[in-house]
Residue, then its C-alpha position, 0 to 999 in steps of 0.5 A: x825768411x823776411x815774413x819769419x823775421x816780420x812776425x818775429x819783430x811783431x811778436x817781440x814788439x806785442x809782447x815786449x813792450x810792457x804796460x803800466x797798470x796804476x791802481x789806489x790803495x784798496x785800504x785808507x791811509x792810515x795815520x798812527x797817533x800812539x805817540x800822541x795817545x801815549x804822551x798824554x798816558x804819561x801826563x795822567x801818570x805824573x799827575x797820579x804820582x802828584x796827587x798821590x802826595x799831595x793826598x797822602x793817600x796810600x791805596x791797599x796794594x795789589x796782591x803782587x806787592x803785599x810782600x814789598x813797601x817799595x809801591x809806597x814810595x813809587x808815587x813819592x820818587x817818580x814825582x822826584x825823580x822825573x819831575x824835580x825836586x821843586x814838584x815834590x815840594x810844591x805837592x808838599x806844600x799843596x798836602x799843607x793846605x789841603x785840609x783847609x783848602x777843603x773845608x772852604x770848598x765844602x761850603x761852596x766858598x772855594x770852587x775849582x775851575x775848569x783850568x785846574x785852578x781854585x777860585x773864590x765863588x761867594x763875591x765879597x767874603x772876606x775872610x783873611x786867610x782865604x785870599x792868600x790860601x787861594x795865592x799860594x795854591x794857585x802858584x804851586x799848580x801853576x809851577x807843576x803844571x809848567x813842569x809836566x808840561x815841559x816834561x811831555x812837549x805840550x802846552x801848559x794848557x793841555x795839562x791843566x785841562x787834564x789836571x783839573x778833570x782830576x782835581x773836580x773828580x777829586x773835590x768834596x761833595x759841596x764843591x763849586x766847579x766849571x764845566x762844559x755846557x755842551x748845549x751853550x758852548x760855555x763853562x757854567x759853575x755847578x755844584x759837586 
């Protein structure tokens, strides 16, 4: 009976003690960045609204809005609505100038830096109404830039970055405009 007991014992002790096994993860962490990816999805949205008024350009709808008007108004009443009243004012007063503000980029006079800002490019022009036009320009970029990015949580710089990839994308043939030289690691003014 002792030795049944013995083995008993033995037999509870082999099988009863447990044993931990820690292994890795077989997959690599993963980190989620949508939030991140869909902030700046966000910024892009506001700036088309924007930029919508200020260019007052209307594009051809798609065929599931050709029966309503209300696309039209849809870039109009997001800056409004989301953005503020003083957005929709300063992308109203950016549309008053814009003409202007082309022309004299058109003859390189004008150039559209790479901080989303208009600058002068031909050192001692000295036209009176080119000066002030680039003043209240930069001020009413400066104040929408402010709000997206209080908007979204991010740094007005992000969206100025963002802004003027836009705005060069956007600018006439003739432009002077700041890009990133890669090879030197500097910003170079080039002609659009």
């Amino acid at each position: 009976m002792k030795k049944v007991l013995v083995a008993a014992m033995g037999m509870f002790l082999l099988f009863g003690c447990a044993r931990v096994r820690v292994e890795g993860a077989k997959e690599p962490i993963k980190v989620d960045i949508s939030m991140r990816l869909d902030i700046y999805q966000h910024v892009a949205k506001d700036i088309d609204a924007i930029e919508s008024i200020v260019s007052g350009d209307k594009k051809a709808p798609s065929k599931a809005n050709t029966q309503s008007l209300m696309h039209y108004l849809v870039g109009f009443a997001y800056a409004q609505e989301v953005l503020g009243a003083n957005v929709e004012e300063a992308a109203l007063r950016r549309k008053d100038r814009k003409s202007a503000l082309e022309a004299w980029q058109k003859q390189g006079i004008i150039g559209e830096n790479s901080m989303g800002l208009v600058e002068m490019r031909k050192p001692g022009f000295t036209d009176p109404p080119v000066e002030p036009l680039i003043a209240a320009e930069n001020k009413d970029r400066m104040m929408i830039y402010r709000s997206i990015a209080d908007k979204n949580g991010i740094p007005v710089a992000e969206v100025q970055k963002m802004y003027a990839k836009r705005l060069q994308e956007d600018a006439p043939s003739g432009t002077p405009i700041e890009v990133f030289n890669g090879a030197h690691t500097t910003y170079e003014w080039k002609i659009k």
